[in-house]
N, C-alpha and C positions, 0 to 999 in steps of 0.2 A: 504494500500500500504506500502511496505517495505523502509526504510527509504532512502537504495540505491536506491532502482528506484524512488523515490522521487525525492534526487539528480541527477540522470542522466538525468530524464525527464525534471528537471528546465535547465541543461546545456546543452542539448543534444535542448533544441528548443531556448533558444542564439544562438546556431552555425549554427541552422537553417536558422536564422536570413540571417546570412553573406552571405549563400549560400553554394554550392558543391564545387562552384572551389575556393572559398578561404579558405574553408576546406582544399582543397588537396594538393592547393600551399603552405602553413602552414607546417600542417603537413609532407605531402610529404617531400617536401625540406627541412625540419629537420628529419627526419625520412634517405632518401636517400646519405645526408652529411655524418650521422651518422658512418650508414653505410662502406661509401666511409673510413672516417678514421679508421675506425676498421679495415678494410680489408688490409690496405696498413700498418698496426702495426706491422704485419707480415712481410713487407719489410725492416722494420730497421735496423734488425739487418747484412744484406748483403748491404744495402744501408745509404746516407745520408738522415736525414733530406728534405734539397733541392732538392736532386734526386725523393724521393720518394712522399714529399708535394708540390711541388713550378716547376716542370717540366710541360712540354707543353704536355707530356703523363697522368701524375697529373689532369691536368685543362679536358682533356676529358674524363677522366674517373668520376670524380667528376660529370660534368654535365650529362654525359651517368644515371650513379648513380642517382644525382639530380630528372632529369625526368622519370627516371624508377619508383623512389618516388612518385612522383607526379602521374602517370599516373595507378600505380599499389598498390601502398601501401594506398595514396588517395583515389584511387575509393575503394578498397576492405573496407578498414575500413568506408567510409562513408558507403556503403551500410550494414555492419554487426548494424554499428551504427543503422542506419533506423529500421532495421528489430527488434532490440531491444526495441527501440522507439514503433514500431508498436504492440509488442510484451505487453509490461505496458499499452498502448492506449484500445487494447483488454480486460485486466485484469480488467482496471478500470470500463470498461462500464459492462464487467459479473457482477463485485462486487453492482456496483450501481443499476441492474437492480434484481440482487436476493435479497429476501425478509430477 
C-alpha cells in the first residue's frame, strides 16, 4: 500500500469514528463560511465593512451559505471520501489474496 493511502485510510476511519453529520457540520460550516467571505470581498470595494459583514442581509446569507455547506459540500465530500476509502479496502484485500 502506498504510503498516502496509508495515511488517509488511518484518518479517513477516525472521522468515521465521529460519524456523517459531524463530518459535515465540520467541514461544511467551515467550508460554506469560507465561502460566504470570499464572495462578499467583492463587495468592498462599493461597500463598508459593516454593510457588507455585520448586516441583517450579511447574517442570511452566511447561514443560507453555512447550510448549503453542510448539506452539499458535507455530503458530496463525505461520500467521495467513502468511495476512496472503499476504493484502498479493495486494493488491500487483491494484494493480500495474490500470491
Amino acid at each position: 500500500m502506498h504510503e498516502g493511502d496509508k495515511k488517509f485510510k488511518e484518518q479517513w476511519e477516525k472521522t468515521l469514528e465521529g460519524g456523517r453529520i459531524r463530518y459535515a457540520l465540520i467541514h461544511g460550516s467551515i467550508f460554506g463560511f469560507a465561502v460566504f467571505v470570499i464572495v462578499n470581498l467583492w463587495s468592498l470595494k462599493d461597500q463598508s465593512f459593516p454593510e457588507v459583514y455585520l448586516s441583517r442581509r450579511a447574517l442570511d446569507q452566511a447561514v443560507a451559505m453555512v447550510l448549503a455547506g453542510i448539506l452539499g459540500y458535507g455530503t458530496l465530500k463525505w461520500w467521495m471520501n467513502q468511495n476512496i476509502y472503499r476504493k484502498i479496502l479493495q486494493r488491500e484485500k487483491e494484494n493480500k489474496s495474490s500470491p
